[in-house]
C-alpha positions, 0 to 999 in steps of 0.5 A: 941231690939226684934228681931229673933234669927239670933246674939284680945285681945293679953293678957288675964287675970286669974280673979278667981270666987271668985274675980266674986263674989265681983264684982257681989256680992256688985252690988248696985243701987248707982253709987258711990257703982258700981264704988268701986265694978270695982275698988276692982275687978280690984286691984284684978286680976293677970298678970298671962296668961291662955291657951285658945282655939283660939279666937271667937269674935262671941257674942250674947248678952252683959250685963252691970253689973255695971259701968265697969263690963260687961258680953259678951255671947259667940255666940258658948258657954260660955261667957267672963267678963271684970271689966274694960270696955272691956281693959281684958276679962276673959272667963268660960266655952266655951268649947263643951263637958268639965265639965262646959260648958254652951250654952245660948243665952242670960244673966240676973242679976236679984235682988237677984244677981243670973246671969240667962241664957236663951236658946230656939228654936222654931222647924221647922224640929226639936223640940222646946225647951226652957231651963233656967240656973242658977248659984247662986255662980257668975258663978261658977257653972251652974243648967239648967232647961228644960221647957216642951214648950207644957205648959210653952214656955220661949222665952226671958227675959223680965225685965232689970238687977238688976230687979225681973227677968221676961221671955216672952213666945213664945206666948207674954205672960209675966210671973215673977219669984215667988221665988228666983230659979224661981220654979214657974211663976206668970203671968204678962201681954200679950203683942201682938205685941211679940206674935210669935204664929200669924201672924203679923197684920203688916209685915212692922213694927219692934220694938225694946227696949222692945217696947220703938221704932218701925220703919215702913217701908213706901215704898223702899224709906221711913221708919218712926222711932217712940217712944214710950210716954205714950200710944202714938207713937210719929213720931221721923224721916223720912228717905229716906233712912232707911227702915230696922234697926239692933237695936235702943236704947235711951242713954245719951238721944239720940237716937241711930239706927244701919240701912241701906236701905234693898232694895239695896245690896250695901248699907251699916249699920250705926250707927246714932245718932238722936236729936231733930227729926234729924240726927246729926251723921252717922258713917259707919260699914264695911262690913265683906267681902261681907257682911253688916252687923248691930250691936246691941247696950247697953247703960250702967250705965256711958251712953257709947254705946256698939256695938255687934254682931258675929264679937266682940264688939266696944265702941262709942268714939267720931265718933270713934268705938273703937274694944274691944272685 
C-alpha cells in the first residue's frame, strides 16, 4: 500500500546465518524450487532455546521470501524470520545500542539476492534523513549508507522481491539501482500521485498496491474503490460504508481491503473480501482497546493473505485470522 509512515510465541528457535543463507541463497523463481529451499531450512534448525528481550509484537512491514519463508521488520529495530510460515520466528539484531542492531522501516530482496533496508524521515522540526542498509551475507552483517536528502531524497522501495531493486523519492520520482551495492541510480520514472513534495490535486482519494487500487471517498457515507487496467480506472465497488481503507491487495484473484467508515468513532475495521464487484466476506478486527485499528496485508507465493501492523501478524484461514506473530 502506499501510505504515511504511522505502522507469543511460547518457544523460540536458534536458526544460524548460515542456515539464513541456504534458505535465502537458492531462492529461485520456481515454485518447486522455493518449496525445497523452506524444507532444507527447516531440517535444519535446532530445538535449542535462545535468551530474548521481552516479546514486541509491534512490525512495520513483512516480506515474503519464498514459499514459507517470510521476514517481519520489527517496528522498534531489528527483524524476525520464519522458514515455515509463522510456526518459529528467529530474531537478529533488535537490540538498541549492541554490535549489530539494525532500525529500518522497510525490507527488500532484490535479484542479486542482497536483503535491503530503507529508513527515511521527513523533517518537521527535526531534519529529514534517508538512509539505506545492505547485508550481502544473508543477514549477518549489515552496511548503512546515508543520502544527502538535498540532492537524492529515497522515500520507499519501489520494485517487488527478486526484482532489480528500485527506490521512490520523497518527490515521486522512481530511480534503479545501476549495480549490484546500488553505488549509482538510474533514473526511471515520475510518478505524480506519489509525489510528497505538492499538495494533493485530491485529498479525498488514496491509493494502494503500487498504484493498482485507489479508493475515493464521495461523501461520509460513500467511497468507491477502483482498479487499476491498462490506463484505465475501473469502478470495483460502492460502499455506504467504506470511506477509509488501511490497505488493499489483489490474491488468488480476489480482491482483499482492510477498512471501516472514518466518520464514525465506533466503527470497527475489517477485512473484506470482494469478487465479482461485491462483497462476499466481511470479518471483524478487534479493537486493541479503545482503539480501531486497520491492518496491512501480504499476499505471498502459495496466494495466503497476511495481516500486519504494530499488534503482530495473523494468517487468513478460512473466515479465521489465525495469531502468527
Amino acid at each position: 500500500m502506499i501510505h504515511n509512515t504511522s505502522k507469543i510465541f511460547s518457544q523460540y528457535f536458534k536458526i544460524t546465518v548460515c542456515i539464513i543463507a541456504i534458505g535465502l541463497a537458492c531462492i529461485s523463481c520456481n515454485k518447486n524450487d522455493k518449496s525445497q529451499v523452506d524444507i532444507n531450512v527447516k531440517n535444519k534448525i535446532s530445538n535449542k532455546k535462545f535468551d530474548r528481550p521481552k516479546f514486541d509484537p509491534a512490525v512495520f512491514d513483512l516480506l515474503a521470501i519464498s514459499s514459507d519463508t517470510l521476514i517481519a521488520v520489527k517496528w522498534h529495530g531489528g527483524f524476525s524470520i520464519t522458514t515455515d510460515a509463522g510456526k518459529n520466528w528467529q530474531t537478529l539484531h533488535q537490540t538498541p545500542k549492541s554490535k549489530g542492531y539494525v532500525y529500518f522501516k522497510y525490507m527488500m530482496f532484490d535479484n542479486n539476492r542482497i536483503l535491503w533496508g530503507l529508513d527515511s524521515w521527513k523533517g518537521i522540526h527535526e531534519a529529514d534523513y534517508s538512509r539505506i542498509s545492505y547485508s550481502s551475507d544473508f543477514g549477518k552483517t549489515w552496511k548503512t549508507k546515508e543520502f544527502q536528502t538535498e540532492d537524492f531524497f529515497p522515500y520507499k522501495f519501489y520494485s517487488k522481491s527478486n526484482k532489480k531493486l528500485q527506490i521512490i523519492t520523497f518527490n515521486g520520482k522512481v530511480y534503479e539501482a545501476n549495480d549490484k551495492l546500488a553505488s549509482k541510480w538510474n533514473y526511471v520514472k515520475y510518478v505524480p500521485t506519489l509525489d510528497n513534495s505538492e499538495n494533493p490535486a485530491d485529498y479525498n482519494t488514496f491509493y494502494y498496491d503500487n498504484l493498482q487500487f485507489k479508493l475515493e471517498e464521495v461523501n461520509t457515507f460513500l467511497g468507491r474503490l477502483y482498479q487499476k487496467q491498462k490506463s484505465e480506472w475501473k469502478l470495483v465497488i460502492e460502499s455506504d460504508f467504506i470511506t477509509e481503507a488501511q490497505d488493499v491487495c489483489l490474491c488468488n484473484k480476489n480482491i482483499y481491503l482492510t477498512g471501516t467508515n472514518g466518520y464514525y468513532v465506533d466503527s470497527l475495521y475489517y477485512l473484506f473480501k470482494i469478487q465479482k464487484n461485491r462483497i462476499v466476506e466481511k470479518i471483524k478486527i478487534p479493537k486493541m482497546g479503545t482503539i480501531k485499528q486497520g491492518r496491512y496485508l501480504l499476499c505471498d507465493s502459495k496466494n495466503r493473505l497476511w495481516l500486519y501492523n504494530f499488534q503482530g501478524i495473523w494468517l487468513k484461514e478460512g473466515r479465521n485470522l489465525s495469531i502468527k506473530y
